[in-house]
N, C-alpha and C positions, 0 to 999 in steps of 0.2 A: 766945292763948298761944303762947310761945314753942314751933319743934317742939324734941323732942328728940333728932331723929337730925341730923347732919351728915356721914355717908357713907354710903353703898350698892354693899355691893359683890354684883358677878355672878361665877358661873361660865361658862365658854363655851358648851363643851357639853353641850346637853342646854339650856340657859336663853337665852345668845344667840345661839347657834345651835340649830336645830330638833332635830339630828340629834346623840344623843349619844355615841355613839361606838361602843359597845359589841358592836352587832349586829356592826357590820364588822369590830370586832377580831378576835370568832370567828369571823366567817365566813371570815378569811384567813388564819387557825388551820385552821380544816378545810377547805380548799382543798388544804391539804397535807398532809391527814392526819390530824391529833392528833385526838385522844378526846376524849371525854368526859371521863375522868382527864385528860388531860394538859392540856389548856386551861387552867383553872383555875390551875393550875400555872404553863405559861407567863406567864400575865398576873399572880400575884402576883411572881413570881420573873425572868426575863427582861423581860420589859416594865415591869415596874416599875423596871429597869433603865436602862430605854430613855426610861424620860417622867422619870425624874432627872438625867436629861443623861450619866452615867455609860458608856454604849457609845451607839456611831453604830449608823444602820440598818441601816450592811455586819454589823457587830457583835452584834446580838439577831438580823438572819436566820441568822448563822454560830451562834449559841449554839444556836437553837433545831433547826437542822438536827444539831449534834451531839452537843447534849447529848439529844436525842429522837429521832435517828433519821430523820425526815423530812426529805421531798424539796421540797427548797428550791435553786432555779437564780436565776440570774443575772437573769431576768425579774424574782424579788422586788424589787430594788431600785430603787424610785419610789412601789411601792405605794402608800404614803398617801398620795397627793396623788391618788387619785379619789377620797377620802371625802367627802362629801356636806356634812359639816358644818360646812367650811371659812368658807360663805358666812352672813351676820348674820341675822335676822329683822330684817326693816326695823322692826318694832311695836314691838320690844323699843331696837333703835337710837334710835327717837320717843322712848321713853319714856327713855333717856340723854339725852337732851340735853334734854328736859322737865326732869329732874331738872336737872343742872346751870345751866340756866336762872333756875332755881330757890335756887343756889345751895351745892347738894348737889355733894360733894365723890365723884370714881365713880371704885371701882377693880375690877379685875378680879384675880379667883385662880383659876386652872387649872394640872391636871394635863394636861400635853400634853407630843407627844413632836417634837423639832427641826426634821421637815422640813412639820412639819404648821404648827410655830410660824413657820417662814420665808416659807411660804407667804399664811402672814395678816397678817403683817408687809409684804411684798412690796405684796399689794394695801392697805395704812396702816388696816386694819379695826380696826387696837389703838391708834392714834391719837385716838378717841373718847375713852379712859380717861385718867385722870389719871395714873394709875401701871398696870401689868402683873405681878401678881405670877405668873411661870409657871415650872413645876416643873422641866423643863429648863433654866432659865437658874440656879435657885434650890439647885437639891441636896435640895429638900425636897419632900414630895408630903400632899396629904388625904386624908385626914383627921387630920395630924399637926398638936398645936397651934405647934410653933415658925416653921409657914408662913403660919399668922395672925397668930402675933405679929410676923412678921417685915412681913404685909403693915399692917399698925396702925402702925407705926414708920413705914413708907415714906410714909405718908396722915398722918402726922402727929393720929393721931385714936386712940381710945379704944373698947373694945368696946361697950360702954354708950351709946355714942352713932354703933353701926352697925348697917348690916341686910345682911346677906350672903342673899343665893339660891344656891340647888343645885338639883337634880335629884336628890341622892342621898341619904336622909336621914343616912348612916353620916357624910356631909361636914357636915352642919350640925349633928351632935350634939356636938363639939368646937366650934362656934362659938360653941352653946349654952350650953352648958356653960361659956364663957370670957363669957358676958355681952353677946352678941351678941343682935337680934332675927334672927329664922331665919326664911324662905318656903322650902318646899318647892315647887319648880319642877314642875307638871304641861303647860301650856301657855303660848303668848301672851299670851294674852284673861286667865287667871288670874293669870299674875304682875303685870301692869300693874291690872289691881283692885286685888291685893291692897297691891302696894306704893302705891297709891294712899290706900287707906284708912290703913295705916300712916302717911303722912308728912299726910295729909290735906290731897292735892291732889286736886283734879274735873278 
């Protein structure tokens, strides 16, 4: 039998790369400060700023030092380029090119912010994928549906004959919802099963 999927797309972090992001964003929140209250905040409001492509990283450390007070110097600026997550899981990388082997069409959608996205650019890690569809470059972020439709258009492909992974479910509830099949990203060894049994390769 015919399969029924002919794309698969991934998230970065948190699914091709190990590390998803998160810990580190707070944790370079409260390096400088911010609360409890205020974190939350920065990351829907500034940073979501930031992985829209909308301000540079001079720009969200400047917002976040004045619109909150915090003590934010000139060191800030590099910061993300020690996050951890920059680099691919090679199992996950096999299992890309298994697929397209295969004949499966592979795109990537991430929320990420410019200097993170140059950085993985720089070493050709996004190179693997057919298309890139990333927030920065796009004006759009997930779990908004016009950044799926927008990556379905670029893949030349249809929801119903995709499989998108996350890490987050809030991200594959809209993919869901639009007729996608959805993997919840917990590890390596799990997403390569699952998408295994989905497309039903050994």
């Amino acid at each position: 039998m015919e399969n029924k999927y002919s794309t698969v797309f991934f998230d970065w972090s948190g699914v091709v790369a190990d590390d998803s992001g998160d810990d580190f964003i707070e944790y370079s929140l409260r390096e400088i400060g911010a609360t409890n209250t205020q974190i939350p905040e920065i990351i829907k409001n500034e940073f979501s700023q930031f992985m829209l492509g909308q301000i540079s990283e001079n720009e969200y450390w400047g917002k976040v030092k004045n619109n909150y007070g915090l003590n934010v110097d000139d060191s800030r600026i590099g910061y993300f380029n020690n996050w951890q997550g920059i680099k691919p899981n090679i199992y996950i990388i096999e299992l890309v090119h298994k697929l397209k082997s295969n004949g499966f069409k592979i795109g990537l959608i991430s929320n990420i912010i410019s200097p993170v996205r140059d950085i993985i650019k720089q070493f050709g890690y996004y190179d693997v994928f057919d298309k890139a569809i990333l927030s920065c470059e796009v004006g759009l972020l997930k779990p908004q549906k016009e950044i799926y439709e927008l990556a379905l258009h670029r893949m030349d492909t249809i929801a119903q004959e995709s499989i998108f992974i996350d890490d987050k479910k809030s991200n594959l509830d809209t993919a869901n919802a639009m007729g996608f099949a959805t993997l919840l990203a917990k590890t390596p060894e799990q997403i390569i099963s699952e998408v295994n049994k989905l497309i039903g390769i050994k």
